[in-house]
matplotlib code that plots the C-alpha trace (Angstrom):
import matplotlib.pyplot as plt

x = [-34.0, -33.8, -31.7, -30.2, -29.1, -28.1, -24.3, -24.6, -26.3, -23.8, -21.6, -23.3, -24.1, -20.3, -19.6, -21.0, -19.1, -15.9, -17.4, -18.8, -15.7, -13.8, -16.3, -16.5, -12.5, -13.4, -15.6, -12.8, -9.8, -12.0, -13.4, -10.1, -7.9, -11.0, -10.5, -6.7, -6.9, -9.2, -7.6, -4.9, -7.0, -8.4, -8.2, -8.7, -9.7, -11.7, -11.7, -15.0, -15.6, -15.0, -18.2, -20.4, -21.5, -20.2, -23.6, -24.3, -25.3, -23.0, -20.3, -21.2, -21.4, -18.0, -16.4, -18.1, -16.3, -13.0, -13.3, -12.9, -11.5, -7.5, -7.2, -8.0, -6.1, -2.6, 0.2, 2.5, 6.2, 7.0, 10.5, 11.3, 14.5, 18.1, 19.4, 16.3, 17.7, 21.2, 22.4, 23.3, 19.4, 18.0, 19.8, 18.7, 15.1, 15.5, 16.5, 13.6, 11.1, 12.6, 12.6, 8.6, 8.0, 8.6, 6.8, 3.4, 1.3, 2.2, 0.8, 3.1, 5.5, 5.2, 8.5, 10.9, 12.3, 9.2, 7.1, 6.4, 7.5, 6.9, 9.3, 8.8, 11.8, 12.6, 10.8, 7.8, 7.8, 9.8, 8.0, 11.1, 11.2, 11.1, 14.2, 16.1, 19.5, 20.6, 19.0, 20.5, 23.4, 25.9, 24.1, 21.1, 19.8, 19.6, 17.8, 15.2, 15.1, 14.2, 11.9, 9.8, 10.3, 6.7, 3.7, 2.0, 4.6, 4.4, 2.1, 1.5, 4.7, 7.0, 6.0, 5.4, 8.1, 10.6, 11.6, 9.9, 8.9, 6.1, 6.9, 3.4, 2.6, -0.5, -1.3, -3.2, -6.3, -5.8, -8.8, -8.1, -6.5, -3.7, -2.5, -2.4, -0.7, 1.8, 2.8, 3.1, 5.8, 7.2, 7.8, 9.1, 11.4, 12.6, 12.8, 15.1, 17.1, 17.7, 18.7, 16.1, 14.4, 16.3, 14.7]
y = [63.9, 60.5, 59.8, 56.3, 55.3, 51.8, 52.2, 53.4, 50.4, 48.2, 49.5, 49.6, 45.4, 44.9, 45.5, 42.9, 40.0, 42.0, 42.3, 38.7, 37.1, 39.3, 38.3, 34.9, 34.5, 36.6, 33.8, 30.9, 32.6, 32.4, 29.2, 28.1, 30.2, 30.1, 26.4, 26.3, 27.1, 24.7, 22.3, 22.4, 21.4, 18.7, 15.3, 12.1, 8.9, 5.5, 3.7, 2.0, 3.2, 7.3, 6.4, 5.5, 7.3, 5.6, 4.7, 2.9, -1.0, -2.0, -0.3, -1.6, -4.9, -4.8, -3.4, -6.3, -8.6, -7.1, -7.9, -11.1, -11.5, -10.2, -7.7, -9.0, -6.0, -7.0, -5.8, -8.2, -7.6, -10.5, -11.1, -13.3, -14.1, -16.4, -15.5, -15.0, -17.7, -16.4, -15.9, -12.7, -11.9, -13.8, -11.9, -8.6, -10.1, -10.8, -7.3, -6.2, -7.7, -6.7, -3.4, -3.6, -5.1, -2.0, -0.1, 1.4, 1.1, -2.9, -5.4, -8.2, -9.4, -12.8, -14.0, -16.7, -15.5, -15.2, -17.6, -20.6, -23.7, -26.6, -29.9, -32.9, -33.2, -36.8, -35.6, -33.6, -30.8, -27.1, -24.0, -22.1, -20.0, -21.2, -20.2, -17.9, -16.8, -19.7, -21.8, -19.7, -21.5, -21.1, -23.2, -21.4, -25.2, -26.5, -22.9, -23.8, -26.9, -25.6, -23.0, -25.8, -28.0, -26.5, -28.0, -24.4, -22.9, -23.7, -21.6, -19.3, -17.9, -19.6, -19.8, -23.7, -23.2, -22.6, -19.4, -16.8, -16.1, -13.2, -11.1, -10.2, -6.8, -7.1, -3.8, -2.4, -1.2, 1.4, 4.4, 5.6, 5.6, 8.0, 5.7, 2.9, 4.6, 5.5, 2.0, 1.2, 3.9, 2.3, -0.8, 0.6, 2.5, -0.2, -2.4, 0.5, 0.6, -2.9, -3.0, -5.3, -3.8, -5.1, -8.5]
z = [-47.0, -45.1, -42.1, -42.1, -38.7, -39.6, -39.7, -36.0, -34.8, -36.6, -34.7, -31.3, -32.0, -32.8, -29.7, -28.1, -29.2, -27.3, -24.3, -24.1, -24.7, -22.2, -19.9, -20.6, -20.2, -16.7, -15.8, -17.0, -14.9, -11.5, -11.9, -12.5, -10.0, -7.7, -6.5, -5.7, -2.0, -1.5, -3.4, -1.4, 1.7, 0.2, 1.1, -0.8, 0.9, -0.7, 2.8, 3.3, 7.1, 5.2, 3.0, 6.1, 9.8, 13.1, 14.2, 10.8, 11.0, 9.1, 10.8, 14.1, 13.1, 11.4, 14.8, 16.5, 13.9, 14.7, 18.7, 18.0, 14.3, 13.7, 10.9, 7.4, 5.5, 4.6, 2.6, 0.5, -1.2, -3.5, -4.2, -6.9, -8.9, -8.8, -5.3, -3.3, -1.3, -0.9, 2.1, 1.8, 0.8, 3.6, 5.9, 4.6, 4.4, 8.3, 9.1, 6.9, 8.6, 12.3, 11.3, 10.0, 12.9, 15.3, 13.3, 15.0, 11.9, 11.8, 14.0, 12.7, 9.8, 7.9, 6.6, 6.4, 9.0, 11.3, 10.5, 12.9, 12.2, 14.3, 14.2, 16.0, 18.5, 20.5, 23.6, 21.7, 19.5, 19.1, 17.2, 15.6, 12.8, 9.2, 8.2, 10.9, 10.9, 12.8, 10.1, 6.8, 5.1, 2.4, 0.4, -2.0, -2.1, 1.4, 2.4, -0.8, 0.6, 4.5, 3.8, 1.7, 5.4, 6.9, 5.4, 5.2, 3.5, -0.1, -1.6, 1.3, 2.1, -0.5, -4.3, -5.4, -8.0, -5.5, -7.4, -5.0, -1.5, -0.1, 2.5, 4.2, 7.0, 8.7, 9.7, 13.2, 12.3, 9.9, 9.3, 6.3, 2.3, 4.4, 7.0, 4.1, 1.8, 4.4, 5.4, 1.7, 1.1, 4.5, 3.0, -0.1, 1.6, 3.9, 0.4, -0.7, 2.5, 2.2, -1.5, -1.9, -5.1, -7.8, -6.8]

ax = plt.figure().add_subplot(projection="3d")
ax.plot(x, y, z, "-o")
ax.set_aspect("equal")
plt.show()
């Protein structure tokens, strides 16, 4: 008589495939599942000065810079359309750009509103705004035709079409992707506040 064992070992072998995939899908839950708490702690951030040590050339050089240069990061809103120089808009661009102004993140607004603008008087000069409540009239036309007044203020602050006009933050010195993304939802928000957005 011969003894034939085969079947047995088929079905020892076929086991195998079972357990490896059992253990593979093991293996997939906890790298998955694994992560999520630290996930949750993580923070993103892209700034330059996050890539590079305090005591790094290049970083001390840049601070250098700064002592005597004013911030070079800025954020801009451009507003464009019909009645951008309605009355009614330019108010709400005014109280738009006070309100940015007192923010702690924001070092100063650029508007119409806030700009400089110097004009020769009959005993020397005056620096007034651009185009300041005092300034804003009735008329979309004559306010096109003030805020085009300064020599620096066509295609700086006011598009050379005539059609659009920036609105520019310049931020303290930020550290961070954070603290920037965070004035930027400022900004929106105050766009919102304002009912500015549909411009």
């Amino acid at each position: 008589q011969h003894m034939h064992t085969e079947p047995s070992d088929r079905k020892h072998a076929g086991s195998h495939p079972m357990l490896n995939s059992k253990l593979a899908f093991c293996l997939l839950l906890l790298l998955v599942l694994a992560p999520g708490p630290l996930l949750l702690r993580l923070q993103l951030d892209n700034a330059p000065e996050a890539y590079f040590p305090e005591n790094a050339a290049a970083v001390k050089m840049d601070r250098m810079i700064r002592e005597d240069f004013p911030q070079d990061q800025v954020l801009i809103a451009l507003f464009k359309g019909d009645r951008v120089f309605e009355r009614a808009f330019l108010s709400k661009i005014l109280s738009l750009s006070d309100a940015r102004a007192e923010s702690d993140r924001v070092d100063r607004v650029m508007s119409l509103g806030t700009v400089d603008h110097i004009r020769l008087t009959e005993d020397g000069f005056a620096v007034e705004p651009l185009l300041g409540e005092e300034r804003v009239t009735a008329d979309r036309a004559t306010n096109r035709t003030a805020a085009r007044a300064d020599r620096f203020a066509p295609g700086l602050i006011v598009s050379a079409r005539d059609d659009a006009f920036a609105l520019v933050v310049r931020p303290e010195n930020l550290s961070g992707s954070l603290a920037r993304y965070a004035l930027k939802a400022e900004l929106e928000a105050g766009i919102r506040e304002f009912e500015l957005q549909d411009s």
